[in-house]
C-alpha positions as CSV (number, residue, x, y, z in Angstrom):
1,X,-13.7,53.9,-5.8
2,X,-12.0,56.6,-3.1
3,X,-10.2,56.1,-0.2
4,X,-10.7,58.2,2.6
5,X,-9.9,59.5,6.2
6,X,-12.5,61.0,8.2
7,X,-11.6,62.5,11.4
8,X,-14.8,63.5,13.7
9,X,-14.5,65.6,16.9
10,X,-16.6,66.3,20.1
11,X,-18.1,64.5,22.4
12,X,-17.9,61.1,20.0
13,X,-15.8,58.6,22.3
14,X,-18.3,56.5,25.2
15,X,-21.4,56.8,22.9
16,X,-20.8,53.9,20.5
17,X,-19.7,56.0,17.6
18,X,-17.4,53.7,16.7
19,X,-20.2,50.5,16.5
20,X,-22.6,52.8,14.9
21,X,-19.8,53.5,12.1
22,X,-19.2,50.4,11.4
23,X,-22.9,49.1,11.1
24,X,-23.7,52.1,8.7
25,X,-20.5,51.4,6.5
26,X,-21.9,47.9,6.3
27,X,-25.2,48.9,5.3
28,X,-23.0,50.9,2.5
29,X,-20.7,48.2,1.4
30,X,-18.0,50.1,2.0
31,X,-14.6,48.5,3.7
32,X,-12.0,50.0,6.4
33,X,-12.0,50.5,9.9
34,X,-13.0,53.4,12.8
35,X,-10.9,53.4,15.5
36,X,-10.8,55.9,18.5
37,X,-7.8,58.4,19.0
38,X,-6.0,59.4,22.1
39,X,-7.0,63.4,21.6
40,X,-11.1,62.0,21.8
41,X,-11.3,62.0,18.6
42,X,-12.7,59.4,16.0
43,X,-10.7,58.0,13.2
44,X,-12.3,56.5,10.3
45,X,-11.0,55.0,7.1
46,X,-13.5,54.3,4.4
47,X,-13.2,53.1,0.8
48,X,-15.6,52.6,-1.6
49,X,-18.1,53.8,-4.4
50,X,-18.2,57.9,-3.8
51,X,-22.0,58.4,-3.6
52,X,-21.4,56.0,-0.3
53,X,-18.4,57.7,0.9
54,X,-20.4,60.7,0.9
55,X,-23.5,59.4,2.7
56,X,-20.8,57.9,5.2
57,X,-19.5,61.5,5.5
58,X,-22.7,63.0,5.8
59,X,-23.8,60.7,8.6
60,X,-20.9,61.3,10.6
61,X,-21.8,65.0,11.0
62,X,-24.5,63.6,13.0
63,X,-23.6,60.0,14.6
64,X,-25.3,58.1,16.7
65,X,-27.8,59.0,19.2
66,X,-25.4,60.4,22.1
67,X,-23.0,61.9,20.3
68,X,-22.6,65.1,19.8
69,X,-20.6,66.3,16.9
70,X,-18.4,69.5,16.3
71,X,-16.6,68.5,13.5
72,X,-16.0,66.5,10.9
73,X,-12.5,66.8,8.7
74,X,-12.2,64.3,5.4
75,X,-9.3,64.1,2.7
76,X,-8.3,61.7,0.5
77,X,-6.0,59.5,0.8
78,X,-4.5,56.4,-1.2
79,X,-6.4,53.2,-1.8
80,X,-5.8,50.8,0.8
81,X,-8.0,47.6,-0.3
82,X,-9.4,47.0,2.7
83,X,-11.5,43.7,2.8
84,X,-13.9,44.2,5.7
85,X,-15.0,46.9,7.4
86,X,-13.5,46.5,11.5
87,X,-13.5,48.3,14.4
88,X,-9.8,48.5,15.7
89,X,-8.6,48.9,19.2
């Protein structure tokens, strides 16, 4: 199990990144939250099995259907124990 924080950049804010994350770290099984940030970008915190982080990470290099991605940053970070996986505001 890894923690980390994913930090995706472009035109990723208005075209349900955020939603789209947190269905596809649910079909994953993995627990944290996505959350938008005040520089457009997306934050995400994900914790789980790393094959899944991976796929997560992976994904987000492409997103959902309107987004357009131009980057996409990870790093570790410590275990959190999240219980859910939530969108936060």
């Amino acid at each position: 199990m890894i923690c980390v924080q994913i930090t995706v950049t472009g035109r990723v804010q208005g075209v349900f990144y955020r939603a789209s994350t947190k269905n596809m770290a649910l079909e994953l099984n993995l627990n944290g939250w996505v959350r938008n940030e005040a520089d457009g970008s997306v934050l995400i915190e994900a914790e789980g099995p790393k094959e899944q982080i991976n796929q997560l990470i992976n994904w987000c290099k492409i997103g959902p259907q309107y987004a357009t991605v131009d980057q996409v940053i990870q790093k570790e970070v410590e275990k959190m124990n999240h219980q859910s996986f939530e969108i936060k505001h």
